[in-house]
N, C-alpha and C positions, 0 to 999 in steps of 0.2 A: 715482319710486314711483307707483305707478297703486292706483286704489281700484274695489272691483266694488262692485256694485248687484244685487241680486236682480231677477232676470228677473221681471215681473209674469204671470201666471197669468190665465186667463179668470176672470173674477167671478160667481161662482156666487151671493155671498150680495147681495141688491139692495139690505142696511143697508149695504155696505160704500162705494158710492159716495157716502156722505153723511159717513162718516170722516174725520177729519182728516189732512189728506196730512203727512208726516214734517217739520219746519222742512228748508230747502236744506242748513244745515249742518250735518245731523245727525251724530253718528260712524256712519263705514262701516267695513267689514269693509277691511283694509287686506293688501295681496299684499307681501311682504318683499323689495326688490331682490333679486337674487340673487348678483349680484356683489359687493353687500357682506358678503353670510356667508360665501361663496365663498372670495375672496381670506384674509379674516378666516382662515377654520377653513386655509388653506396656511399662513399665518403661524403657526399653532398648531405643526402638523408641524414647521414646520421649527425654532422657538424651541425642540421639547423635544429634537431630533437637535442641537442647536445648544449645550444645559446639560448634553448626558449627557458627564460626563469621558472624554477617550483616546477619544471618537467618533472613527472612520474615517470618520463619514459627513459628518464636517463641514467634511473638505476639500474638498465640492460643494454645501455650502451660499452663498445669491447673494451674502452677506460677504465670498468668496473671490473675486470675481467683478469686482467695483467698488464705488462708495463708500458705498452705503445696503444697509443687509440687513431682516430680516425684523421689526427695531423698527419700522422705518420704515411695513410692511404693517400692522402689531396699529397703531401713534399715530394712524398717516391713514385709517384703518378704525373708530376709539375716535370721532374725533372725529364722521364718519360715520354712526355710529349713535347719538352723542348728541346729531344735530340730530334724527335722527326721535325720543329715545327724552325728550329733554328740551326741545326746540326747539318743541314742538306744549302742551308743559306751559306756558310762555313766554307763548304769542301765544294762546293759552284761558283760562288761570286768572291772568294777568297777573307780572308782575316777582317779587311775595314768594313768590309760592307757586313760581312756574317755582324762585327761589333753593331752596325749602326741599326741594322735589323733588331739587333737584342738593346738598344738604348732604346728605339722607340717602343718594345712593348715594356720596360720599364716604365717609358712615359705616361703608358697607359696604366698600369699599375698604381704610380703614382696618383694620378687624378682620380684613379678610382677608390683608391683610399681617402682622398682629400673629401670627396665628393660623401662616401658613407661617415664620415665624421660629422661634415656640419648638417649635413641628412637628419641624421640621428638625433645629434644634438640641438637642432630646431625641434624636429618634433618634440620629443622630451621637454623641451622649456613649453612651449605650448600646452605640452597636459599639465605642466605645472601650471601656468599663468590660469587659463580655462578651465582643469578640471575641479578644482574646488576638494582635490583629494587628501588625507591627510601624510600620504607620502609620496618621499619627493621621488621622481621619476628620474631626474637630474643627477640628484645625489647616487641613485640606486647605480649606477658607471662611473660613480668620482669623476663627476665635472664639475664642481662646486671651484675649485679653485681657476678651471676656464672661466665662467662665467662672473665671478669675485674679481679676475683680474687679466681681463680677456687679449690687453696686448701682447705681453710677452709669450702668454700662449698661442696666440694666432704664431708668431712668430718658429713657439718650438714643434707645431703641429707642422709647417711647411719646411724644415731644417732637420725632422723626424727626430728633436731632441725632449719633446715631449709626445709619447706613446701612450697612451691612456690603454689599461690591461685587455678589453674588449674589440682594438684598432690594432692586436701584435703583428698580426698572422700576415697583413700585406706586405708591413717593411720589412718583415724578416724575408718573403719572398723576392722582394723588391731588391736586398741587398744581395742574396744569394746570385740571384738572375746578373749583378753585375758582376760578378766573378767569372761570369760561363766566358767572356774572351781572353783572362787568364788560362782558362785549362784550355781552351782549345788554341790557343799561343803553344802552352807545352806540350803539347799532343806532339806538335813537329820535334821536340827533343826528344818523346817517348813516353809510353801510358805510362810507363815506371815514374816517370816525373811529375805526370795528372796525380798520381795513388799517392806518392810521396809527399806531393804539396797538401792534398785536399787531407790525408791526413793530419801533416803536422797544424793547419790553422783550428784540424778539429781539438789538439791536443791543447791549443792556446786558450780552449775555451774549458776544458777538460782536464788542469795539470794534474790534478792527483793520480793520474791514469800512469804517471811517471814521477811520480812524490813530489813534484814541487809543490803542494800544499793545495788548499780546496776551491783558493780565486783566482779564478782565470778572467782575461779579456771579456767582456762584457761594453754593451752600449749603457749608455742612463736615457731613463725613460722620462723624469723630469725633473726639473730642476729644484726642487724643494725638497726633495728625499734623495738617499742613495739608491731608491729602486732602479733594476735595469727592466731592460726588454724581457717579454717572457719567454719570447722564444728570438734566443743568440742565435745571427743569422752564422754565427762561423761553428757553431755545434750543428746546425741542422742541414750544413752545404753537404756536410758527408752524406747526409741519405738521399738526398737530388743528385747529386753527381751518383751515386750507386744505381741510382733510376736510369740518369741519363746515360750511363757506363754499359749497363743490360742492352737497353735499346739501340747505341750508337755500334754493338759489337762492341767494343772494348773488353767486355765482360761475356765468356760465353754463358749461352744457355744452361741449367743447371740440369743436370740427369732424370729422368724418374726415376726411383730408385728408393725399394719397400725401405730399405736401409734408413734412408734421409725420410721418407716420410712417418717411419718409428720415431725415429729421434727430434725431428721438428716436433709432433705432436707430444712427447713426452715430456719437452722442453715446455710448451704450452702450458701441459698439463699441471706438472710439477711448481712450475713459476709461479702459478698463479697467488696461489698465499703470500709471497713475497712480496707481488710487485699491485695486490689493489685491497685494500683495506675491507674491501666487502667480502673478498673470500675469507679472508681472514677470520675475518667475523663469525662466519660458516663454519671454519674448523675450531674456533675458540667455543661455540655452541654445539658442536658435536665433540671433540677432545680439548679438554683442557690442556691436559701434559702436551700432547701436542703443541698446540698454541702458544703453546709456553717456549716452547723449543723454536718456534717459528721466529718470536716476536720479538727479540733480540736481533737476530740476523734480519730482518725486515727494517731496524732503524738503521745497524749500521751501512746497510746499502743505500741509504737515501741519496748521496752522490753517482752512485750508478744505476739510478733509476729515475734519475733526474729529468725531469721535463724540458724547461731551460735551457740548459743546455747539452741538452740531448747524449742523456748519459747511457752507456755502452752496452749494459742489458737494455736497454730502449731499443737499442739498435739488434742485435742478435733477436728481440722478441718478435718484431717485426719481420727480417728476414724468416724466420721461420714461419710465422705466419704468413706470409708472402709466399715461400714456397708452395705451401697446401694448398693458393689460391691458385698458383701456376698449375698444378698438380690435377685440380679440382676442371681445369675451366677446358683441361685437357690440350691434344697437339692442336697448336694454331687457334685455341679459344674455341675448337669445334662445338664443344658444350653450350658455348653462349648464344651460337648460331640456331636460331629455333625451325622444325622441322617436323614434319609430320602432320595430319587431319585430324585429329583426334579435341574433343573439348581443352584437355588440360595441354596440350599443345597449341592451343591455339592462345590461351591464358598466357602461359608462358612467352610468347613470341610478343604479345601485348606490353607486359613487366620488362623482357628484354631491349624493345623498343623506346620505352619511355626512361628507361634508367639509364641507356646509354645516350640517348639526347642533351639528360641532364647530364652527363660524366663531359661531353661535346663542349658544352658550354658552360665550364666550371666555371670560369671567372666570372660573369655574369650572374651566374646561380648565385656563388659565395654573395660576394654582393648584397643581391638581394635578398638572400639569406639572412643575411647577419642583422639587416634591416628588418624584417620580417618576423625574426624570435621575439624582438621588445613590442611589437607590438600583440601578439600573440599571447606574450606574457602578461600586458595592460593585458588586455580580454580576460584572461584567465584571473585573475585579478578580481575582476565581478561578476566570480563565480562561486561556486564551492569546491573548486577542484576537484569534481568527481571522479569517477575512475572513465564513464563513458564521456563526459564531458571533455578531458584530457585528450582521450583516444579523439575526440571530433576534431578536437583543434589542432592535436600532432598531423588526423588526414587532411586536414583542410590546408594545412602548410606545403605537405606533400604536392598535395593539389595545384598550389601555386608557384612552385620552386618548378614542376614540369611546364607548366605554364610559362613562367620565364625563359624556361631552357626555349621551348617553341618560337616563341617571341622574338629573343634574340637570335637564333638562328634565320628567322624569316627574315629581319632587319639584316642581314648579313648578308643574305642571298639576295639583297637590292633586287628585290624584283621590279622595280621601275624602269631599271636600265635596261630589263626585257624585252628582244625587238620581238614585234606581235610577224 
């Protein structure tokens, strides 16, 4: 992150060199990475092409690909912008306040989760009640047993002891985010202590990583089953704190270096039959012997490739792919900075514009994201799922997920409070 400074001006008024100069550490006007909004608003695109039902598009989303997909962008991007967004609350206004800082956008967290639940689940009863379809819209998110016996669920939806599979992603961030005044507690004993801790809770979720066997710490997601949360907030803190680690300094910058960009891309490369069943498929229809060789070591990794709780090839597939973006976006995200006269420069500066707005206001996007796929998916529904019919409705989401971004950020800049 770099900070500008106003250019000083010739001094006209002769009071003004007897002014007192600004303290060194004043707040400056602060320039936004751009590689963190950047990545952030891809991760948007692709999480709501990734929720809309009977997507065709989501047989080329990077899930399909190898072992991390586009959680992986929004967790290590989350944690990223909450060193600048919490991290500078912290080391200015000290420990209680940085905590109460990070309780209230919990708070908001919360209600925004609350809020896309019964959102959802209204609409949905409603296309049941009124559409007259012969499936259930209700069923199709396993609420059947909300709506069969709606008290105790009200009750585990606001106690986050009932987590319906399609609602993971907030409390897992919701719980993560309350850890962040734990490690910046240990921060004052030593980052050795941050590494150490946010390790070992990841190993609690993770034992076989140290043979104590395959169940680790888990939440339960509701009370009628042993299912847990899909995504264990104490497996997925490790890639937030690795985000927030990068950006707070904690962690330096990583080299360029042909070396690392061999080997992350070879890692890529190579991984890929492992870690997503669609390449597989590709080498099972191109070599058999192959496939054969493959598909053995493909099951027995399924704990380290785990989604859940975020198992350790998940994690190495990610950082490498991470690098190549660092790599790619160039020093200081120069690359994403658009420049030049030309038609396809100007294109470009267009796309960089609207995808870092949405990266801006990911929370809001998600959101209305997640609301946006089912309904996207009803549509598609009374259709034929054509190929160009697909493609309209994947742009017409796009369309609206920037739209949001816009929205919410105007909302933000309270333009009412504008003095004319």
């Amino acid at each position: 992150m770099s900070s500008v400074a106003p250019f000083p001006g010739p001094q006209k008024d002769p009071s003004a060199a007897n002014r007192a100069a600004p303290p060194p550490d004043a707040a400056q006007p602060r320039l936004r990475d751009p590689r963190l909004d950047f990545y952030r608003g891809i991760a948007m695109f692709i999480i709501l092409a990734a929720h809309i039902p009977g997507n065709r598009w989501t047989g080329w989303i990077p899930a399909r690909f190898g072992f991390s997909d586009a959680t992986e962008i929004f967790v290590f991007c989350s944690g990223m912008a909450s060193a600048i967004a919490f991290g500078g609350s912290f080391a200015r206004q000290g420990w209680w306040l940085g905590t109460a800082r990070v309780a209230f956008r919990c708070w908001q967290v919360f209600w925004a989760h609350i809020g896309l639940f019964f959102f959802l689940a209204m609409s949905l009863a409603a296309i049941d009640l009124h559409g007259g379809f012969e499936k259930s819209y209700v069923n199709s998110l396993n609420l059947g047993h909300f709506f069969k016996d709606p008290m105790p669920q009200i009750v585990g939806i606001f106690t986050l002891t009932y987590v319906p599979n399609y609602f993971d992603i907030l409390p897992m961030y919701l719980v993560v985010l309350m850890m962040m005044p734990l490690m910046m507690g240990l921060e004052k004993v030593g980052l050795w202590a941050v590494a150490t801790v946010s390790v070992l809770i990841w190993l609690t979720a993770n034992p076989y990583m140290i043979g104590l066997g395959p169940n680790g710490i888990s939440f339960p997601a509701e009370p009628w089953s042993d299912r847990e949360w899909f995504f264990n907030p104490l497996g997925w803190q490790l890639l937030f704190f690795t985000g927030f680690a990068f950006m707070k300094g904690w962690l330096p910058k990583p080299p360029v270096s042909r070396t690392l960009i061999i080997l992350a891309a070879g890692f890529l490369i190579f991984s890929a039959p492992f870690g997503s069943g669609k390449v597989l498929g590709w080498v099972e229809a191109w070599n058999m012997d192959l496939a054969e060789t493959i598909r053995p070591t493909w099951k027995t990794t399924a704990e380290w490739r785990e989604k859940t709780d975020f198992g350790l090839l998940r994690y190495a597939h990610f950082l490498s792919l991470a690098y190549l973006g660092w790599v790619a976006a160039g020093t200081g995200g120069k690359r994403l900075i658009a420049s030049g006269q030309s038609a396809g420069a100007r294109i470009w500066a267009v796309l960089l514009q609207l995808i870092t707005k949405v990266g801006q206001q990911s929370l809001a996007v998600f959101v209305f994201s997640m609301a946006l796929a089912r309904f996207i998916g009803f549509a598609l529904d009374q259709t034929d799922r054509a190929v160009m019919t697909t493609a309209f409705a994947n742009l017409i989401g796009f369309f609206l997920i920037i739209g949001c971004a816009y929205g919410a950020a105007w909302f933000k800049s309270q333009p009412w409070r504008a003095k004319k």
